[in-house]
N, C-alpha and C positions, 0 to 999 in steps of 0.2 A: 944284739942283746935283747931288745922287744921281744923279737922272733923267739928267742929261745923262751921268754918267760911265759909266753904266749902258749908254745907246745909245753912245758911244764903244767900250766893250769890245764890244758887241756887232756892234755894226760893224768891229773889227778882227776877231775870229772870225769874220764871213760873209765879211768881202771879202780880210784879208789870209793871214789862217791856210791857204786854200786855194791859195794861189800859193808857199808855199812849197818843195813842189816841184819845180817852176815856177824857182824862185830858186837850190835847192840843184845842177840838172842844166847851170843858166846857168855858176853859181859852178866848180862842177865843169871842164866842158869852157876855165874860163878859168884854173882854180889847178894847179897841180903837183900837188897830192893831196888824197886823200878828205878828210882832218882839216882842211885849209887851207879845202875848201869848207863845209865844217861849220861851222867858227868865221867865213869868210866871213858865209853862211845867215843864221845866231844875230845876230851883228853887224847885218846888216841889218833881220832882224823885230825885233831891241830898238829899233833906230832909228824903226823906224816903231810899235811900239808908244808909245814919249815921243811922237813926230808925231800920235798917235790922235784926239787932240778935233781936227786942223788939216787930218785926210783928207778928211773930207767938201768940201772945196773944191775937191779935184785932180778932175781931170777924169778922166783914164785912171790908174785906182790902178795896173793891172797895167806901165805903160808906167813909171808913176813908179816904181812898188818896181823895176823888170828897171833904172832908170839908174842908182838907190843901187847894185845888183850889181853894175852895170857900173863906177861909180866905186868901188867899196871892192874888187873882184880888181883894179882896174887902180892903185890905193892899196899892195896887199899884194905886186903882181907888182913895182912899181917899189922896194919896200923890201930891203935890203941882204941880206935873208935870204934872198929867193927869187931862186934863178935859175936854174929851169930849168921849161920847162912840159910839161907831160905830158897824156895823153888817155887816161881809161878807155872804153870805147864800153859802150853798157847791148847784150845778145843780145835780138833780138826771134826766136824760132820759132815754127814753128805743132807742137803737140803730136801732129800725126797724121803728122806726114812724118816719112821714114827717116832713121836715123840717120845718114846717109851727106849726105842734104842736107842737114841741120838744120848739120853740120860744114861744109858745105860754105859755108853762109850766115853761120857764126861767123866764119868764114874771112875772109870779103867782109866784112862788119861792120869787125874788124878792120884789116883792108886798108885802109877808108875811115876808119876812124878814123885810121890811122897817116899816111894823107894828108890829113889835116883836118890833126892837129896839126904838120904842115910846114908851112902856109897861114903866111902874116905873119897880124899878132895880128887887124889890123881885119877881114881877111874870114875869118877863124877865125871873129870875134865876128858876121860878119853872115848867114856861112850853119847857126851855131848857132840863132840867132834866127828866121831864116827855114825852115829846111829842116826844122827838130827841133823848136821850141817852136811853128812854126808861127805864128807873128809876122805880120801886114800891111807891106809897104816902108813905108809911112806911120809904124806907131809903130816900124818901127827905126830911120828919119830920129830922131822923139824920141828914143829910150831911147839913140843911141849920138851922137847931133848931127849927123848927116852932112847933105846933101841929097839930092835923090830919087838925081839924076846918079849921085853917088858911091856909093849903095847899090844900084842896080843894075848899076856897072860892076863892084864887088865882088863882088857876087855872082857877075854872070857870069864873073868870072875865077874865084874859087875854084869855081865848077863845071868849067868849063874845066878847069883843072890836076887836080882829082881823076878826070873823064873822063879825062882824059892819061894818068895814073898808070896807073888801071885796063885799060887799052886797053894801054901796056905790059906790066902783069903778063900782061895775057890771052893778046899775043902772042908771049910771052919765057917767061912761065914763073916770072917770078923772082916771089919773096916774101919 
């Protein structure tokens, strides 16, 4: 009995502890704010830590822990407290380029976050998965229940419309 509880924890620390993450940037891009995806995060690895002796049977842990995410933001988005959803975007720079582009890129970041979070919620959720976490259409069919159809016409549309955006900004000016 030790023995087995032993490799349970230890198999939560190799497989789930490293996706978290993974879970908090999911959580994020789905909740209103940094705290929400926090307490989200926590929420889900307690859950799967009780789950612990029962992971080893899942097949895809990272598929399974991303649908708990996906059902407890879409748990806390539907509850009477939240109502409004928000998008911080993480800066990616490269440390050698000028100040002037590194701005220039915070900028565009920005921009695309601010048209991500206009997306309706499901292809918010599916070019989060795909574009950011780097997800296969395969397990974001699992982790959000769609079928192939629907997760690549989602996609394509929320690409669609943030090309759009950008393509405006680019020609207009506005921001």
């Amino acid at each position: 009995m030790k023995q087995h509880k032993r490799m349970a924890s230890e198999f939560y620390s190799t497989e789930i502890l490293p996706l978290q993450d993974k879970i908090f940037r999911f959580s994020r891009r789905l909740l209103s704010s940094e705290t929400a995806a926090k307490d989200a995060t926590q929420d889900v690895l307690l859950k799967l830590w009780k789950l612990r002796d029962q992971l080893n049977e899942v097949k895809n842990i990272e598929a399974y822990a991303m649908t708990m995410t996906k059902n407890k933001c879409y748990d806390v988005i539907k509850s009477k407290h939240h109502k409004t959803l928000e998008l911080v975007h993480s800066n990616y720079t490269n440390e050698s380029s000028s100040l002037s582009s590194q701005i220039e890129a915070r900028d565009e970041v920005s921009l695309v976050a601010k048209f991500i979070e206009a997306l309706p919620e499901q292809q918010r959720a599916v070019i989060q998965l795909r574009d950011i976490e780097q997800f296969s259409n395969k397990e974001i069919e699992d982790i959000l229940g769609m079928n192939s159809t629907s997760v690549r016409v989602a996609l394509s549309r929320a690409r669609k419309k943030i090309m759009s955006e950008l393509k405006k900004t680019a020609d207009y000016g506005i921001r």
